[in-house]
N, C-alpha and C positions, 0 to 999 in steps of 0.2 A: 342543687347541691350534689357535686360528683367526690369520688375517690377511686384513686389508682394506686397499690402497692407495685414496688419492683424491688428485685433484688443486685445489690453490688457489693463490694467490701472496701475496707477503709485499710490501710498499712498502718500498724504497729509493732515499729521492729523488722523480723523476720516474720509475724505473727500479720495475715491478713485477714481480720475478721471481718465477719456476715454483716452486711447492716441494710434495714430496710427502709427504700424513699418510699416516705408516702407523701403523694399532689393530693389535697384538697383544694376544690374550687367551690367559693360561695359568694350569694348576693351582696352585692355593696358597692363600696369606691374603689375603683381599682387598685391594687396593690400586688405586691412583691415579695414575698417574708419566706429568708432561708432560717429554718431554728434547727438545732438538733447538735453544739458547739461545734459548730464549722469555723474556718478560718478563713483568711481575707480570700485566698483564690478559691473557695469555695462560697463565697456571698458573690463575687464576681460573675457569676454564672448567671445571676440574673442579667446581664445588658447579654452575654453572647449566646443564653440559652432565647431569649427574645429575638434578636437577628437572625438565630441560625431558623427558628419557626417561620419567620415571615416571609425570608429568603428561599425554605424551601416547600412555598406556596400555600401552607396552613395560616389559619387564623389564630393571632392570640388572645387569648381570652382576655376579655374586659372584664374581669371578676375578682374576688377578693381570693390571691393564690396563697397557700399555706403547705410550703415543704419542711416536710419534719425527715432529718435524717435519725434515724435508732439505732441502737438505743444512747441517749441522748449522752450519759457521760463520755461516749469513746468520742475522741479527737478528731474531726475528719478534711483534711486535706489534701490539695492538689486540684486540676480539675476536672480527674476520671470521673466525676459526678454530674458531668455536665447531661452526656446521653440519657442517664435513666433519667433525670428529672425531666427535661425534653418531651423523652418518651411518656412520663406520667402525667404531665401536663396535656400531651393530644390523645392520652386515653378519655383522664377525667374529663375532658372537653366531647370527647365519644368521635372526635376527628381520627381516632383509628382503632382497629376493636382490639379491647382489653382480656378475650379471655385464652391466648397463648403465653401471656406477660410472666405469668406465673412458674413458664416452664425454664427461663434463662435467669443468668446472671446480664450485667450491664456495667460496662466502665468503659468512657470513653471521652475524649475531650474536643468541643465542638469549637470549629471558627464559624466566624460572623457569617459565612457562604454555607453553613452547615456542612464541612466538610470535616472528617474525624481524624484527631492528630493523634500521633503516637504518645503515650504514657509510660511513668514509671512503673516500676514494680510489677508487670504483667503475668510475669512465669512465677514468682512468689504467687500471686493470687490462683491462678492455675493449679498450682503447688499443695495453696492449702484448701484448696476445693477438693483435691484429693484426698488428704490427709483428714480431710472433715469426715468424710466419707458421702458426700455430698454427690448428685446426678443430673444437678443441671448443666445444661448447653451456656456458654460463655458467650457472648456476641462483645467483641472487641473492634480497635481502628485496624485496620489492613496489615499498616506498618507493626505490628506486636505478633501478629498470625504466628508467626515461625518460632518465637521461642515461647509462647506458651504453650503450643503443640508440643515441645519437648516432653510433655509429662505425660506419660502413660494412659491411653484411653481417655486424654483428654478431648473434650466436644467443644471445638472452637468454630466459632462462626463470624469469620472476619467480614468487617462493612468497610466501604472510605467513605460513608455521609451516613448524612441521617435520614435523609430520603430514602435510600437502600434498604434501613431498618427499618423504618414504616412501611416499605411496599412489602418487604419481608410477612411482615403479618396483617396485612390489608388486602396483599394479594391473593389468587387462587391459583394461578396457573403456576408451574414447575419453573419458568423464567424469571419469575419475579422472586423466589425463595433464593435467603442466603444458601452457599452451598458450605457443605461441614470439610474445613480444614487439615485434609491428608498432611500429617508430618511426613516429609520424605528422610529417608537414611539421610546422615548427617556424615559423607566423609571427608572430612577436611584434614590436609594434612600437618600434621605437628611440627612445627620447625622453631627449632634451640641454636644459638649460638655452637659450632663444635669444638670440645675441650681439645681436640688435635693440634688445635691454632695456637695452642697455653706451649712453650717451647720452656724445656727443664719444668722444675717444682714439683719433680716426681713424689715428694712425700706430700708435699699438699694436697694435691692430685687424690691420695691412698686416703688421704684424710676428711676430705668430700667425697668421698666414695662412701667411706664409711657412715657419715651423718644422713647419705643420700639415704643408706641401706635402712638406718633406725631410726629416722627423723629427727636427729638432734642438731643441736644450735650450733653455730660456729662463730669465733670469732679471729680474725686475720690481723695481726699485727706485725708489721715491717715497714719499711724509708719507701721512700714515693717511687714509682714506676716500675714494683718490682712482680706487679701484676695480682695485685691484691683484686680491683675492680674488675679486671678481666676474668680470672676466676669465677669469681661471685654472679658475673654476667652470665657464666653458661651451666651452672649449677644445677638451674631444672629443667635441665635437657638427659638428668642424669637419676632425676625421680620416675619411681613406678609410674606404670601407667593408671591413669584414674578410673572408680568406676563410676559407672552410670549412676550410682547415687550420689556420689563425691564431684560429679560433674553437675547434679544439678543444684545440689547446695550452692555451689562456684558461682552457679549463673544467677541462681535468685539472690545472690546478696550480690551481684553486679549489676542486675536488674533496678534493683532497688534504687540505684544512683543513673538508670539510663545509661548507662556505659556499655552494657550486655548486647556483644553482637553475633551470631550464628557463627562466622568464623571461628571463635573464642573458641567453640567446644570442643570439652576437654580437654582444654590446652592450660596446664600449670599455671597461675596468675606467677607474675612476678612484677611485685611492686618497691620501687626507688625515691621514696618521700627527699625530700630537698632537708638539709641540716636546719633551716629557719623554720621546718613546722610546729604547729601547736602541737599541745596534748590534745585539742578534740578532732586536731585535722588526725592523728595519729589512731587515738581508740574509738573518735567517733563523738558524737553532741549535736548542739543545735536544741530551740527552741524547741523543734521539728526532729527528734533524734535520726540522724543519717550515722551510717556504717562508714568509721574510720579506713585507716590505709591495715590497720592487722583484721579485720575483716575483711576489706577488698584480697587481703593478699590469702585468703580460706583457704586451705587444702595449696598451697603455693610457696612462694618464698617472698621473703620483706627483708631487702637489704638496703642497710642502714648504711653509708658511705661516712668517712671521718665522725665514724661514732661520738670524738668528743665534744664536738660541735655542737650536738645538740644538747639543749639545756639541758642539765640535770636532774630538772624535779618533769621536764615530758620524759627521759627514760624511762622514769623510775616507773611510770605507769603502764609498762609493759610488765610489771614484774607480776601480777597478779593471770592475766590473760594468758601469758607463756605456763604458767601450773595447770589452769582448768581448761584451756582453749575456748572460752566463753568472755564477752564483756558486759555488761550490765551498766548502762544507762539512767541514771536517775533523775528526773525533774520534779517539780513540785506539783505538776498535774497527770503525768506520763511515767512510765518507764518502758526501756524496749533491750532487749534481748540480742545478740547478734553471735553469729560462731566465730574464733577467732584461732582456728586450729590453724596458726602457719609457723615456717619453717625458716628461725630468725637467721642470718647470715650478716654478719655485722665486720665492717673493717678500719682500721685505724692505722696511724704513724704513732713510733712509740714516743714523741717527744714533736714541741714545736716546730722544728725544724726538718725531723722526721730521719736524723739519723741517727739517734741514740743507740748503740750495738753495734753499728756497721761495721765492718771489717777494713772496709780501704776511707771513707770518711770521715771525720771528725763530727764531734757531735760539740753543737756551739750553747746547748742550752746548759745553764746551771742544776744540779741536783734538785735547788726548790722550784726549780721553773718547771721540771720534769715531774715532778712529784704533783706539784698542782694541775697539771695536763691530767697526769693519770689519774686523779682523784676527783675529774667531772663525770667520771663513770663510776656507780656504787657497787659498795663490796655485795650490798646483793644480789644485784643485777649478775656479775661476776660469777656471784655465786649459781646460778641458774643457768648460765652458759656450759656445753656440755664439752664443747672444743676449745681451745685454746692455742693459737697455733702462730709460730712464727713463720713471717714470710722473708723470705734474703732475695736479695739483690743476684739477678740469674748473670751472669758472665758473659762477655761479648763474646765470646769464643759458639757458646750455644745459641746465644742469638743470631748469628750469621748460620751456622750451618744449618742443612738443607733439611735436614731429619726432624720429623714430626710426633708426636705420643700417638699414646691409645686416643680410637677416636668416642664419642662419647656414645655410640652407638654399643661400641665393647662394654662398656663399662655400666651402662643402663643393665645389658644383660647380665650381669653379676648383681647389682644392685635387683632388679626384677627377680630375681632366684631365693636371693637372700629376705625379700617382703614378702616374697611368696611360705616360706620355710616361717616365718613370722606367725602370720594369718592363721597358717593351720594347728601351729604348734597353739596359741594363746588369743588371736581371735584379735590380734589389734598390731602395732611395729614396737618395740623395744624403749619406746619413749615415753608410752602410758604405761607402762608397766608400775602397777602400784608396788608398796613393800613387800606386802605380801606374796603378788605371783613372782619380785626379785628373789625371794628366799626361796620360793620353788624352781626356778629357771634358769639362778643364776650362781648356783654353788660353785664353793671352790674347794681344789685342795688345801690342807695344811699348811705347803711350804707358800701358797699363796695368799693365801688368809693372813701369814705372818710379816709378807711382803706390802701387802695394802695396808696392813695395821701402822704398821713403822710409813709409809709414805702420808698416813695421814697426820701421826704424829709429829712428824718430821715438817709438815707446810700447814699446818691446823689447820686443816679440812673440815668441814661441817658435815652433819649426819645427810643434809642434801648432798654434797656432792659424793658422799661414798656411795650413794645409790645411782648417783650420774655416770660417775665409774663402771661400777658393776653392769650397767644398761649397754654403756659402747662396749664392754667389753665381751658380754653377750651378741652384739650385733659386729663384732670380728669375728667370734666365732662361728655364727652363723654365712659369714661369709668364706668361711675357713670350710663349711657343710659337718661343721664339728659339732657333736650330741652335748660336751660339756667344755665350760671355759677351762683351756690350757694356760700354761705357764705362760708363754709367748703371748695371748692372745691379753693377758689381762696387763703384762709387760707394754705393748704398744698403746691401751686405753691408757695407762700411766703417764705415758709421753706425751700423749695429746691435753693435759690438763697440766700441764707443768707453770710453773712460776714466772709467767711472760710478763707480765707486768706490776712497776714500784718493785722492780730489783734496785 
């Protein structure tokens, strides 16, 4: 009768906790037994964790096998479990010695030849090896090396089989040891769409500048081709740059879906869901909770194309995650956690046909046609949105000539000045600003006070949006390098919230 502990961790959410395989081997009829609530591609592992042994020249035990993964309520799937059980299997068998076992972690997913395939969630485990406060050595598949290195002092010891890991600790000599995983500097360079190639829309332009500076929402409404999309395309070519902790949050919750590639770093997500998605393709679900598209798009941008399109009641479940930048997960055995800080950019036609307003065309829909278009998007939703912004139709005259804008390189550096002047002053961008630091950071004069007062009266404004107000109108004046908001400054946050839609 043998026993081998190892250690690996199981994904929950963003949360990847510790869990301990343990292989018992005992006399009897041979047998097979994953216990410890694993799911189907974790019972799986017995036919490829069998192949991959015999295949790479050990013996499997003819014994009665008893893998318990721990601790037993947490859920454990996928089949990074395949290595450590593997490996605890030809300890307890004493086919390779167990007493290094104790100093690594283990996740890895074996093929039939014992070769070690790449998994999910790698750099989250990394992640929260650190945040544990934890000091074991990692031994992972080859293919993961590079972005679980991303994490600080991280001790990664990349294998491509399972044979490599076994000579690893059966070996003596210095050629048979895994070697520990140097992260090399990571420069890859950042490339955005550039706003130079947007010809006119000079105040849209000033008005993504502005949401770029404070992180607020926008939304584009104007008739088809009038570069709504185009816009929205080159948006986060015109945010701060990231940092190193906001890049690796980025990558562990891209990680988590395998999507996460070394080129990515640090580079802005910008995610474009299709109008026919669900609510859980959108915040995320699953039997197996996986991070939606407002979590893929973390620290980034999620632009929502013919916003009316999509069903009503998937909107409306962005309206909670755009307040706390968090979404919460609920199943009946699970829940998981995910960050959902992104930066919404939404566009639409104000009417079926998409020219309601226009200036040179007619607009062919009815007043109740038009009314029930704009009322597939809720007033709360509405309500939450920081920008509000019409787009017109640019003139052939400026579409042929030769003259181009600001390119988005200019305008990053205004925006980078203005997050920076953010940071220092209150330790976050003008969009978390609670009520409180608004009444400290965001006074006004009298004749302004008197001015907001009457425009909210005037379009019955909710006590959210007058602090939506008061937020841009902070992050003009910081873009202005102004100590307090001016008349002018709270004057153009005005215009950006105007009555664009169900006039």
């Amino acid at each position: 009768m043998s026993l081998a502990v190892l250690k690996s961790r199981a994904l929950a959410g963003m949360q990847a906790q510790e869990v301990s395989v343990e292989v018992h081997l005992a006399n009897g009829l041979p047998s097979f037994t994953i216990v410890g609530l694993a799911d189907t591609e974790v019972k799986e592992a017995k036919d490829r964790v069998r192949a991959a042994i015999q295949n790479g020249g050990f013996e499997f035990p003819a014994q009665r096998i008893t893998v318990n993964l721990a601790p037993a309520d947490l859920p454990k799937e996928s089949g990074r479990f395949d290595l450590p059980i593997a490996l605890g299997i030809l300890a307890a068998s004493r086919q390779i010695p167990s007493r290094r076992l104790h100093q690594y972690e283990f996740a890895g997913e074996l093929s039939l030849s014992g070769e070690l395939r790449p998994i999910r969630g790698a750099l989250a485990m990394s992640l929260a090896t650190r945040r544990d406060g934890g000091c074991l050595a990692f031994i992972l598949p080859l293919a993961n090396a590079d972005e679980a290195a991303l994490v600080c002092n991280a001790a990664i010891y990349p294998a491509d089989s399972l044979l490599q890991v076994c000579r690893h600790f059966a070996g003596k000599s210095v050629e048979t040891m895994l070697s520990r995983h140097e992260a090399a500097p990571v420069v890859v360079p950042v490339e955005y769409p550039d706003f130079a190639d947007v010809k006119g829309q000079a105040f849209v332009k000033r008005a993504l500048e502005v949401a770029a500076a404070g992180n607020h929402s926008v939304l584009l409404v104007g008739p088809p081709g009038s570069g709504k999309t185009m816009l929205a395309s080159r948006f986060a070519g015109l945010l701060p740059a990231m940092s190193d902790e906001e890049a690796l949050e980025t990558a562990a919750v891209q990680s988590l879906t395998g999507a996460f590639r070394i080129e990515q770093w640090k580079q802005r997500p910008f995610r474009s869901p299709h109008h026919t998605s669900s609510g859980a393709a959108l915040v995320g679900g699953g039997s197996v909770p996986r991070p939606g598209e407002i979590s893929l798009a973390h620290r980034g941008v999620l632009f929502l194309d013919e916003l009316p399109e999509f069903d009503r009641r998937v909107l409306d479940v962005l309206r909670e995650p755009m307040e706390s930048g968090r979404i919460t997960i609920s199943r009946a055995a699970r829940q998981a956690d995910f960050p959902a800080h992104f930066q919404l950019i939404a566009a639409m036609n104000p009417c079926p046909c998409g020219y309601f307003g226009h200036a040179q065309v007619a607009c062919k829909c009815s007043p109740d046609v038009i009314l029930r278009y704009q009322n597939r998007i809720s007033g709360p939703l509405l309500d939450r949105i920081d920008i509000q912004m019409g787009v017109s139709s640019v003139h052939p005259d400026v579409l042929a000539a030769a003259t181009y804008g600001e390119t988005s390189a200019l305008i990053a550096a205004r925006v980078q000045a203005a997050a920076t002047l953010q940071l220092n002053r209150q330790g976050k961008s003008n969009q978390y600003l609670t009520p409180r630091e608004i009444d400290h950071h965001c006074k006004l004069d009298r004749t302004s006070k008197t001015r907001l007062k009457n425009t909210m009266e005037m379009f019955h404004w909710s006590g959210r949006a007058y602090h939506r107000v008061l937020r841009v109108a902070r992050t003009i004046a910081d873009l202005s390098r102004s100590e307090r908001i001016m008349e002018p400054h709270l004057s153009e946050a005005l215009q950006y919230r105007r009555a664009l839609l169900k006039d």
